[in-house]
N, C-alpha and C positions, 0 to 999 in steps of 0.2 A: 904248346903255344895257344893256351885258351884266350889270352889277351886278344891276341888276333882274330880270331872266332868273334869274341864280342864285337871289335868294332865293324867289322863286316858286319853282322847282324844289325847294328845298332844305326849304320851310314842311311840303309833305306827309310827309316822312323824318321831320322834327320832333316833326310830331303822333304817326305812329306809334307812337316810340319812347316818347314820356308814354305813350299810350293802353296801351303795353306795361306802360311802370313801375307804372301806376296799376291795373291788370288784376291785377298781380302781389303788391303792398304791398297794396292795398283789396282786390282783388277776389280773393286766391287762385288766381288764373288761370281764371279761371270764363272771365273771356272768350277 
């Protein structure tokens, strides 16, 4: 089940990358 592996791996990249856009569009980069 390497499928599953990758997307495990790949969920945290994911989030960062929202948690960046949304930092940036809402939050002015505060965070």
């Amino acid at each position: 089940m390497p499928e599953a592996e990758r997307e495990v791996e790949e969920a945290p990249a994911v989030e960062e990358l929202l948690v960046e856009e949304v930092s940036i569009d809402g939050m002015c980069g505060v965070y």
